[in-house]
RODO-2510 file (C-alpha; in nm, 4 decimals, decimal comma):
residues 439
     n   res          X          Y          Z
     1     x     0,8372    -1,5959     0,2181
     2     x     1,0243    -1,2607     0,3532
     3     x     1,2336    -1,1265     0,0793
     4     x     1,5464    -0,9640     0,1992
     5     x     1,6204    -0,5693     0,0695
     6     x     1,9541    -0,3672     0,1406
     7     x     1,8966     0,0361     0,2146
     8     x     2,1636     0,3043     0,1452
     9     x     2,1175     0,6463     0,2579
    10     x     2,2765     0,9539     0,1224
    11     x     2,5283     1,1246     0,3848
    12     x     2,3167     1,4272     0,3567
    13     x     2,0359     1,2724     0,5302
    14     x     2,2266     1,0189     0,7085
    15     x     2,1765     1,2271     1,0607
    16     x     1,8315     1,1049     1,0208
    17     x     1,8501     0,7571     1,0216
    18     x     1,6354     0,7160     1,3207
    19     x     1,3536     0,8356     1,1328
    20     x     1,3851     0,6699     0,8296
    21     x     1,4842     0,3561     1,0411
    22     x     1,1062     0,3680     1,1769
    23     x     0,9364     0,4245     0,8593
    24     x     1,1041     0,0497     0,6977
    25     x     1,0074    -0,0731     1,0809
    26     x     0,6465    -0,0134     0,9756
    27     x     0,7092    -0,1290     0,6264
    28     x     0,8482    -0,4654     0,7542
    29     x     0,5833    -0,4909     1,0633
    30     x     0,3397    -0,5466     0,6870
    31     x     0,5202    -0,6494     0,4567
    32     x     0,7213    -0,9896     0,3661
    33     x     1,0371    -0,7944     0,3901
    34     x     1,3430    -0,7649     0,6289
    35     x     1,6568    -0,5933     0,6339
    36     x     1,9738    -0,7739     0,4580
    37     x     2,2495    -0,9068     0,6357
    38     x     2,5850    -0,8289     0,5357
    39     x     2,6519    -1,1430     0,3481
    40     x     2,3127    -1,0847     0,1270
    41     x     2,5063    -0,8714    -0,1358
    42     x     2,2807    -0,9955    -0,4191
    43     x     1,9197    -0,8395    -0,2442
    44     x     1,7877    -0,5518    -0,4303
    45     x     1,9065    -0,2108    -0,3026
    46     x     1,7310     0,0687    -0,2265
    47     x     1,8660     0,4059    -0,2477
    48     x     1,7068     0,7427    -0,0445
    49     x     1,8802     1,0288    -0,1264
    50     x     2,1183     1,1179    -0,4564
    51     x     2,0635     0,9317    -0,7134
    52     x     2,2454     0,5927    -0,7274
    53     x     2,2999     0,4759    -1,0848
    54     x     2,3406     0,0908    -0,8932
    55     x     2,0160     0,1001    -0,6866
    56     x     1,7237    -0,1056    -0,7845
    57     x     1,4746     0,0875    -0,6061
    58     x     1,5413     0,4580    -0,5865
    59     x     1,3199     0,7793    -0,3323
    60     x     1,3919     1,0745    -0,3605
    61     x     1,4801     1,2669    -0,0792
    62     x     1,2929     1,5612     0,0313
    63     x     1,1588     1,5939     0,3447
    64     x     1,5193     1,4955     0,5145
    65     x     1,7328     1,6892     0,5374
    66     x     1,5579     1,9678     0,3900
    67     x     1,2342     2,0381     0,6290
    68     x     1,3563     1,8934     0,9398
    69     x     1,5486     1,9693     1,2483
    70     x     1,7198     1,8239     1,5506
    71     x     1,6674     2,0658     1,8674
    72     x     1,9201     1,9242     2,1194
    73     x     1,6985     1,7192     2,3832
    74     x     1,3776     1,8130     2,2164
    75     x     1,4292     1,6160     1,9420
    76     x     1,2901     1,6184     1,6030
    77     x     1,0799     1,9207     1,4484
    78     x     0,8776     2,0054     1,0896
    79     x     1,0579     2,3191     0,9796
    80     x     0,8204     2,6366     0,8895
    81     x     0,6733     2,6672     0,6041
    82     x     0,7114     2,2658     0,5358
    83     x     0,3396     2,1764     0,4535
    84     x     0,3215     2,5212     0,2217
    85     x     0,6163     2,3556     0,0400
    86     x     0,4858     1,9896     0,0298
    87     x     0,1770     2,1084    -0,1273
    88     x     0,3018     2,2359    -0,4101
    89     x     0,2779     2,0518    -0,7468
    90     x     0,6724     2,0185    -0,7296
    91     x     0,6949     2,0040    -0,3280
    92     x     0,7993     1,6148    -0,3486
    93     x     0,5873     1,4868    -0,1318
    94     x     0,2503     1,4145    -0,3018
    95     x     0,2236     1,1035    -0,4498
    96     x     0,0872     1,0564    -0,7924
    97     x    -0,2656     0,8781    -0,9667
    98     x    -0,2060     0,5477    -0,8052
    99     x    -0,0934     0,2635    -1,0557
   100     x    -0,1719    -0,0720    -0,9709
   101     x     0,0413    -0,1854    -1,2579
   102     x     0,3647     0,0393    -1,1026
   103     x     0,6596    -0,1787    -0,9622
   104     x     0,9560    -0,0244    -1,1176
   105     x     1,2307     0,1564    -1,0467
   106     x     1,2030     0,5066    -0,9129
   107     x     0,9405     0,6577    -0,6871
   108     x     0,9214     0,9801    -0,8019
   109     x     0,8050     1,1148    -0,4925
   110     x     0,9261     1,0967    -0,1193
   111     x     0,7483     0,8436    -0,0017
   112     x     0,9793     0,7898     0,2851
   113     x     0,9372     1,1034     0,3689
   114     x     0,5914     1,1111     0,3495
   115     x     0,5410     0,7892     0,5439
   116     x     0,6796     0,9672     0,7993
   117     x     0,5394     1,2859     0,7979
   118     x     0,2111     1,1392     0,8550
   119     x     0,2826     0,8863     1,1174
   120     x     0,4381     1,0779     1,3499
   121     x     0,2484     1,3582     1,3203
   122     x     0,5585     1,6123     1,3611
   123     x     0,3655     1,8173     1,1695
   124     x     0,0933     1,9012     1,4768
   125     x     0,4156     1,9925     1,7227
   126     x     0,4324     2,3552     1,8242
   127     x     0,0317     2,3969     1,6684
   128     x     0,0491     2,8327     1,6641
   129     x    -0,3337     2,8741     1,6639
   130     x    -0,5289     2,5643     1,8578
   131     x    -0,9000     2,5427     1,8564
   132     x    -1,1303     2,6058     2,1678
   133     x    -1,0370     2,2711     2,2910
   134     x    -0,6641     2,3003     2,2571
   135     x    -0,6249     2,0409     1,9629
   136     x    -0,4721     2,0886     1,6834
   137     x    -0,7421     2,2072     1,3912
   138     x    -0,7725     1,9637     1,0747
   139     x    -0,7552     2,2355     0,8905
   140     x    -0,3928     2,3228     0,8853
   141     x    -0,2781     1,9705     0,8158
   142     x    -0,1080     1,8794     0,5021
   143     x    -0,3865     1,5916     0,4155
   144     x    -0,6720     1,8281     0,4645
   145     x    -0,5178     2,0646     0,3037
   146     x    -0,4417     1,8499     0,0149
   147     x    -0,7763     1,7265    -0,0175
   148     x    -0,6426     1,3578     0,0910
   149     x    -0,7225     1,2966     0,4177
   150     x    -0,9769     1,0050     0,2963
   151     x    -0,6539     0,8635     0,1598
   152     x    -0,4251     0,6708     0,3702
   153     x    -0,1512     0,8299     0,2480
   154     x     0,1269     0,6089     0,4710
   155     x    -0,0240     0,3532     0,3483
   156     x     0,0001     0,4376     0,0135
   157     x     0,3470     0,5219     0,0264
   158     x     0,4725     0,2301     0,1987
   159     x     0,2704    -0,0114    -0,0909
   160     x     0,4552     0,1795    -0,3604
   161     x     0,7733     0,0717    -0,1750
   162     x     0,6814    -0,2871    -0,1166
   163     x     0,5682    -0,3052    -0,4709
   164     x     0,9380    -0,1908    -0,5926
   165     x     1,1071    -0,4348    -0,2968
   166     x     0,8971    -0,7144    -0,3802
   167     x     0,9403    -0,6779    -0,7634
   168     x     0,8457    -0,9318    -0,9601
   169     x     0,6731    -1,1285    -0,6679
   170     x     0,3139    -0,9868    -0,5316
   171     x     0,3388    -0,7069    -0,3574
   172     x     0,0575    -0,8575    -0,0838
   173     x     0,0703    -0,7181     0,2494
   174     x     0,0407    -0,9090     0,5678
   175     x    -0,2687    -0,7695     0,7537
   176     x    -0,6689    -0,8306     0,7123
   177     x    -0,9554    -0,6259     0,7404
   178     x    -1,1021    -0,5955     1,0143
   179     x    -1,3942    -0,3714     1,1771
   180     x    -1,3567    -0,2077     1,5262
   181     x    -1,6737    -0,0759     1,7053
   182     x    -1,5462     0,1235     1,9947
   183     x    -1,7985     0,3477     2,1884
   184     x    -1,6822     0,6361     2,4254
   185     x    -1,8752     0,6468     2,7604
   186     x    -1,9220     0,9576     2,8396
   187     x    -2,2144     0,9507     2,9839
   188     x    -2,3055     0,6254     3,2396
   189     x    -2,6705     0,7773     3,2607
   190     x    -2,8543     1,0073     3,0092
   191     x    -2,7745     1,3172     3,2180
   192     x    -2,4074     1,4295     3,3698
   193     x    -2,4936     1,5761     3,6983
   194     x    -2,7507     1,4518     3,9809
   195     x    -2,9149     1,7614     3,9423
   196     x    -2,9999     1,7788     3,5577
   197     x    -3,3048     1,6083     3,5407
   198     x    -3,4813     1,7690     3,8236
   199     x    -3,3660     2,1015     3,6845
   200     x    -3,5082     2,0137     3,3422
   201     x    -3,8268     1,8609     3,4729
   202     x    -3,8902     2,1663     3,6983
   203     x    -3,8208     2,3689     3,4269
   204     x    -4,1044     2,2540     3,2148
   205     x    -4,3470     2,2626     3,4980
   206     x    -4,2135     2,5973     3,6280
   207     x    -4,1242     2,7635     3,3649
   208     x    -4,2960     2,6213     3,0593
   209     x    -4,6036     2,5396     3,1779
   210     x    -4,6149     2,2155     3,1036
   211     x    -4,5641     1,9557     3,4653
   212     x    -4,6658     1,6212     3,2629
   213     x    -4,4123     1,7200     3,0429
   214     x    -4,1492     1,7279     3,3515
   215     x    -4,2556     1,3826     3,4499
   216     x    -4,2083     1,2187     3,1778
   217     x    -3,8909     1,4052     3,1248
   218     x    -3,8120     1,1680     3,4932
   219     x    -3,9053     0,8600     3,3863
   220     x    -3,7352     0,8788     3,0476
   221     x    -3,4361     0,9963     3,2346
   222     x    -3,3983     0,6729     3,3856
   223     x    -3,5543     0,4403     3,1393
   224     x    -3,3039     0,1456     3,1286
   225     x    -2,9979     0,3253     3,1442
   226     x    -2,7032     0,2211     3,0673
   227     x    -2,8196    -0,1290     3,0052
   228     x    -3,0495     0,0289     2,7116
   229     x    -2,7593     0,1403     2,5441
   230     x    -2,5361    -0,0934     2,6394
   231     x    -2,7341    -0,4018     2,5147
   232     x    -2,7971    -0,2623     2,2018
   233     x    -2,4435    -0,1584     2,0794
   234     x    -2,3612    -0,5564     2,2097
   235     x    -2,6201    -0,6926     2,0423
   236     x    -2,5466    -0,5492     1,7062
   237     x    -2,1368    -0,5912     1,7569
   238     x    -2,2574    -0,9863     1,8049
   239     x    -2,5090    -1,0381     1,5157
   240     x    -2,2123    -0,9089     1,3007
   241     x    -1,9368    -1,1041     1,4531
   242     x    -1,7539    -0,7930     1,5994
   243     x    -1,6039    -0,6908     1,9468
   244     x    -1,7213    -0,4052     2,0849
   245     x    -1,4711    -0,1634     2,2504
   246     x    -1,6126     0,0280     2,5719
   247     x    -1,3570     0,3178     2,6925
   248     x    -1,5151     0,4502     3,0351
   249     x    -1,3591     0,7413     3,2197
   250     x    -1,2200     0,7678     3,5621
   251     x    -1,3270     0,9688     3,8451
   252     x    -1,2592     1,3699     3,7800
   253     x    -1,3414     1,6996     3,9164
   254     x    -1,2826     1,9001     3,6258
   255     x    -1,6016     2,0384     3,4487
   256     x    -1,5587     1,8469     3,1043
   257     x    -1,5320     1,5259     3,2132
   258     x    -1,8260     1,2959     3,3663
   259     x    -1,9251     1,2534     3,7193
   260     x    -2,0504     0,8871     3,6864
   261     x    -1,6677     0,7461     3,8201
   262     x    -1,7418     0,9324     4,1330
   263     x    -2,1413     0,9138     4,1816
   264     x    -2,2328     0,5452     4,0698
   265     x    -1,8735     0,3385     4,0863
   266     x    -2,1294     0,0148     4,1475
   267     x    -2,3071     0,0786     3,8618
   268     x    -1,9836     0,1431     3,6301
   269     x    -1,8283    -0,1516     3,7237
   270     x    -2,1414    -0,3483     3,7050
   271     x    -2,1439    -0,2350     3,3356
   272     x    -1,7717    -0,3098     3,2680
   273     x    -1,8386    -0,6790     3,4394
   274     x    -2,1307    -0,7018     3,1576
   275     x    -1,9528    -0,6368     2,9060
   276     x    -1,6162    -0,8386     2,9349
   277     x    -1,8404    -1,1003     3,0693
   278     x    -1,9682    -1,1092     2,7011
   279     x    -1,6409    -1,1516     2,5195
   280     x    -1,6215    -0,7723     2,4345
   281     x    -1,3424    -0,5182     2,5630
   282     x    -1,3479    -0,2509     2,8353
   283     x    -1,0506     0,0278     2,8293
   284     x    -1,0127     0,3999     2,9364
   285     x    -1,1363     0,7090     2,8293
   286     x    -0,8613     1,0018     3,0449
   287     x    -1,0327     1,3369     3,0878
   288     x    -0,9853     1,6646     2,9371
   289     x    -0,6468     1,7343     3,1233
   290     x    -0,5022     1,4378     3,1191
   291     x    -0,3569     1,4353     2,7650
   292     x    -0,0038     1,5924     2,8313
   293     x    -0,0133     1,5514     3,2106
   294     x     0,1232     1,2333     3,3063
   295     x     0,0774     1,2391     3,6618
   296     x    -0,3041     1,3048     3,5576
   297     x    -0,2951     1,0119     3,3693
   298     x    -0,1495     0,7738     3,5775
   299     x    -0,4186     0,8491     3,8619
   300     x    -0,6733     0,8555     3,6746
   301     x    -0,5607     0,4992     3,5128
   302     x    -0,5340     0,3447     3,8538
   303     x    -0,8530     0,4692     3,9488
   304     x    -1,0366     0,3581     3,6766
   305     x    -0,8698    -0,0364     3,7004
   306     x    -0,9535    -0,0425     4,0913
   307     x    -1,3043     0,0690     4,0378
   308     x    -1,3516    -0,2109     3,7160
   309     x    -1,1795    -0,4675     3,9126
   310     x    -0,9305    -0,5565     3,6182
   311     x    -0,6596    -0,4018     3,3776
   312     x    -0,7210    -0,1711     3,0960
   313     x    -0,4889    -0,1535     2,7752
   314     x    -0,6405     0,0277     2,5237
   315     x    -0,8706     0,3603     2,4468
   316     x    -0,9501     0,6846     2,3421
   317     x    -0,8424     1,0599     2,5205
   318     x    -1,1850     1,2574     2,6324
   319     x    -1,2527     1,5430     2,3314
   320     x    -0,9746     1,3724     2,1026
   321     x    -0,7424     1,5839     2,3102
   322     x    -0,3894     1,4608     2,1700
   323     x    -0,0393     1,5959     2,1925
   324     x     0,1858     1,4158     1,9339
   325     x     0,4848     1,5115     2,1154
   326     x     0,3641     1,3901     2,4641
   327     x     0,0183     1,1830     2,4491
   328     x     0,2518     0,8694     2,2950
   329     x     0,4902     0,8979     2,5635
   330     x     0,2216     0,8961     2,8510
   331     x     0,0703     0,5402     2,6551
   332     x     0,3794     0,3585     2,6008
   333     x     0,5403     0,4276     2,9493
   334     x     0,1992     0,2585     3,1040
   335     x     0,2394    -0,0265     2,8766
   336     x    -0,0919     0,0891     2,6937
   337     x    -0,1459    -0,1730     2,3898
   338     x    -0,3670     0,0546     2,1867
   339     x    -0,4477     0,4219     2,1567
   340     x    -0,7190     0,5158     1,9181
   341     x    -0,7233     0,8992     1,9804
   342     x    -0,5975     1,0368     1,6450
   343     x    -0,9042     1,1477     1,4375
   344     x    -1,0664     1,5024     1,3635
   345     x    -1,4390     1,5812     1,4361
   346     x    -1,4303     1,8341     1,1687
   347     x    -1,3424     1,5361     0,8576
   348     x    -1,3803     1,1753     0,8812
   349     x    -1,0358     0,9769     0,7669
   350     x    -0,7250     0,8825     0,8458
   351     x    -0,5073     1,1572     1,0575
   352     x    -0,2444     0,9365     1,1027
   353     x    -0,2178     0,8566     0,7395
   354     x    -0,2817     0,4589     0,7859
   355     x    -0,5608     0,2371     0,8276
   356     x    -0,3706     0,0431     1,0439
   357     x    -0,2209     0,0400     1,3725
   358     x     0,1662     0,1009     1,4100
   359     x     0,3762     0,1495     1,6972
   360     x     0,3716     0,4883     1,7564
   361     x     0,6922     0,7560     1,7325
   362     x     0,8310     0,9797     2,0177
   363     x     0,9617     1,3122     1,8265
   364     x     1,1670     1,3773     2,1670
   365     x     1,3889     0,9932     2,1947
   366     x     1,3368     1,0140     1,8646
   367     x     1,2582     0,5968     1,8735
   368     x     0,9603     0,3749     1,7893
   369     x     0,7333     0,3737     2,1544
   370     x     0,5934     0,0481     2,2498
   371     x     0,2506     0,1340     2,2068
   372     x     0,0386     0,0888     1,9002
   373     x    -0,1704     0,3719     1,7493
   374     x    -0,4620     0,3778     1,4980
   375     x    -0,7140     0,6411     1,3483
   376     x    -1,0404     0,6256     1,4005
   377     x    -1,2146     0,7118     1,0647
   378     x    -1,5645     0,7680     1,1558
   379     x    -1,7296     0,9351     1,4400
   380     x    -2,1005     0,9552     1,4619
   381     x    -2,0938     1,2875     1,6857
   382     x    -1,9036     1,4567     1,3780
   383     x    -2,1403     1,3394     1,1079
   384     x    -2,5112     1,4689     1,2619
   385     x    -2,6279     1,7023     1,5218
   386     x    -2,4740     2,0323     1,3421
   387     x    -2,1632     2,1122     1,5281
   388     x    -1,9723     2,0055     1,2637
   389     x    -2,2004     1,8568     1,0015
   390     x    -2,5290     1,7595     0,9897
   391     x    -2,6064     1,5169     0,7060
   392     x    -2,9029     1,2577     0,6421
   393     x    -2,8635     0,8724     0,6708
   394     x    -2,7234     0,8124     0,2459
   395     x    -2,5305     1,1410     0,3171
   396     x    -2,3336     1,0255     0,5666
   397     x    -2,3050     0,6774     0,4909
   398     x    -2,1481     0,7888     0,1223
   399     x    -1,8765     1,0075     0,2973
   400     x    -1,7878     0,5912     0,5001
   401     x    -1,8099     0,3349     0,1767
   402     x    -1,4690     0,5019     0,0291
   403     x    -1,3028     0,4857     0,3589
   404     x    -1,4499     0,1138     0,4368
   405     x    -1,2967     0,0533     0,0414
   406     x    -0,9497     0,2063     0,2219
   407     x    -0,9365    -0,0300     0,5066
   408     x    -1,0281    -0,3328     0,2796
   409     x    -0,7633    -0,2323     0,0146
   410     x    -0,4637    -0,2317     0,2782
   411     x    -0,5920    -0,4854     0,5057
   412     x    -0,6250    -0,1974     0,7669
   413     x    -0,8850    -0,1618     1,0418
   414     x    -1,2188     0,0410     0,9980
   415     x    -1,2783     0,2010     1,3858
   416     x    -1,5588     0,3559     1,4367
   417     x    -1,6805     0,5626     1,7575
   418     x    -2,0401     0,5020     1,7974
   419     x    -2,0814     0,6647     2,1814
   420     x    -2,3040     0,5088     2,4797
   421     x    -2,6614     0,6693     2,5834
   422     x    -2,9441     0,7537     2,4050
   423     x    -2,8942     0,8265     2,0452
   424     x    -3,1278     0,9682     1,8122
   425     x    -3,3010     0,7980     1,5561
   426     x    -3,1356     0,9296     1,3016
   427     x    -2,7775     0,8035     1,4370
   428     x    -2,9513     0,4919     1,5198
   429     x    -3,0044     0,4236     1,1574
   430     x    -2,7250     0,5345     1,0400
   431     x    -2,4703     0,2708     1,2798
   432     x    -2,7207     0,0012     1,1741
   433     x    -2,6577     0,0599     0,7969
   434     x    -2,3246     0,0952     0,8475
   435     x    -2,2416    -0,1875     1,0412
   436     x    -2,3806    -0,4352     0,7538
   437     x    -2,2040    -0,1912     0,4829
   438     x    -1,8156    -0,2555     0,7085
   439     x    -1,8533    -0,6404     0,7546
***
């Protein structure tokens, strides 16, 4: 049963209502809770702002009006020096130990706030010092640099308002567990360009020495790719009971994207057939300049649906290039159901702050968007290899069993990126453990 609450806010941060409008849209998208109508004088109150000696339920409000501004048509921005201030054992923001027991009164933090801070992401507008790849580094963020960005913190903060809401019935929330295998195709073969594997293979009998080496470099070149790969990502998705999520790319000239779009279109679609054709899911993977370029986008989406021969509605940018200020905009406007972008290579967890997904916030309209976004909390390419970490099978499986224990506490989704092509033994291992560790 949906239990009706009444919000007040204080008339310093009433020029912010928007905002804090979105964060009880979320709340109520998971909760059994709805806003009052004006004849429900008797449902509990909450207060945000000053305190309000009649409020049952009072947050204290810190990050509006105090770290935020409205810039005319560019909407809402983090303030400088926010996150320096938030981090601070008095900033306001963090929460406390958790306490399951805790369904009284006063949050002594801003978990409005906070809820919103971490689902829209303000804090990545204006980044001063992007890395090599023009994203915004994990490093600078207020969960990293809390030490909590294995901790859904949204999440988090909108229990410990349910809990207060819902007081003295069960706090339960609405959604269920639920693992997502998605896998990036970057690669349609195990090589990029036509040319690799005859470069590679006269390389070795060239320039090594070796020419047996260089043929068999050939043959495994083309041993049963894609359908290799392919049939063994599906094959494990099914013996679990899962869906596996395929996000190809669309044809592109620029050097970081793939080539496959505009050398084997037969073969791409071919593999997109194979996979819906067994139950699973086929969206889009948009290239490296795509992410704040909607025209980009838009082609590149068109292309990609008349190659497959159907509609795509959910994916992932190329090189988690996101701009929080502009990457929503270009999803939503293309009626996009799902965009599971939002993740850092450098840490596995929860960017956005949620295990779930949530309509997504435009900072400029300053409104809920129409599309859905979710983090994707594990990414094998982050975990092995060495460009970011290189651990061994138990290694990296201990950094997932706390954030599988995450997604099973809230009833959030545990997405994973496992990529297409040949992966090493190692990584092979490693998805297979962790598949029957998530289910």
């Amino acid at each position: 049963m949906t239990r009706a609450y009444r919000l007040s806010v204080d008339p310093s941060a009433a020029a912010f209502q928007p905002e804090i409008d979105y964060v009880f849209s979320v709340l109520e998208r998971y909760y059994p809770l709805r806003r009052a109508g004006p004849e429900e004088t008797d449902a509990p109150l909450l207060r945000y702002g000053a305190a309000d000696d009649g409020a049952d339920v009072a947050v204290p409000g810190v990050l509006f009006p105090n770290f935020v501004e409205v810039r005319e048509a560019d909407g809402i921005f983090l303030l400088p020096g926010a996150v320096e201030h938030f981090l601070a054992a008095d900033g306001g923001l963090l929460p406390p130990a958790p306490e399951r027991g805790d369904s009284g009164g006063a949050l002594s933090y801003d978990a409005i706030g906070l809820a919103f801070l971490m689902l829209s992401l303000i804090e990545e507008r204006e980044c001063p010092a992007p890395d090599r790849y023009g994203r915004y580094p994990a490093a600078e963020t207020f969960a990293v640099r809390a030490g909590l960005h294995g901790v859904p913190l949204a999440d988090r903060a909108l229990e410990d308002i349910a809990r207060r809401l819902l007081h003295p019935a069960a706090a339960s929330h609405l959604s269920t567990y639920e693992v997502v295998p998605t896998h990036d195709v970057d690669r349609l073969k195990a090589y990029h360009w036509l040319h690799e594997p005859l470069r590679y293979a006269l390389g070795d009998a060239l320039k090594r020495g070796h020419p047996v080496q260089g043929l068999r470099r050939l043959k495994a070149y083309g041993a049963g790719q894609p359908e290799r790969s392919f049939e063994w990502l599906m094959g494990l998705s099914e013996r679990h009971g899962l869906i596996s999520h395929f996000y190809f790319m669309a044809p592109s000239h620029n050097s970081m994207d793939s080539t496959y779009a505009r050398h084997w279109p037969a073969l791409m679609r071919r593999m997109a057939e194979r996979a819906r054709g067994r139950g699973h899911e086929v969206g889009f993977h948009p290239g490296f300049m795509s992410f704040d370029n909607a025209d980009e986008w838009q082609r590149q989406k068109a292309d990609l649906e008349r190659i497959i021969g159907g509609q795509v509605k959910e994916g992932r940018h190329h090189v988690l290039r996101y701009a929080a200020d502009t990457t929503p905009r270009l999803w939503s406007d293309a009626g996009m159901a799902v965009d599971h972008t939002p993740s850092f290579p450098e840490v596995s967890g929860f960017r956005t702050g949620s295990t779930r997904r949530y309509q997504a916030f435009d900072l400029y309209g300053r409104r809920a968007l129409k599309v859905d976004q979710c983090a994707t909390a594990v990414m094998e390419f982050a975990l092995f290899g060495g460009k970011y970490r290189d651990l061994s099978v138990e290694q990296a499986l201990a950094v997932c069993r706390p954030l599988i224990a995450e997604c099973r506490r809230y009833g959030g989704r545990f997405v994973i990126l496992q990529h297409t092509g040949v992966a090493a033994p190692i990584v092979r291992t490693f998805y297979e453990h962790l598949l029957e560790e998530a289910v």
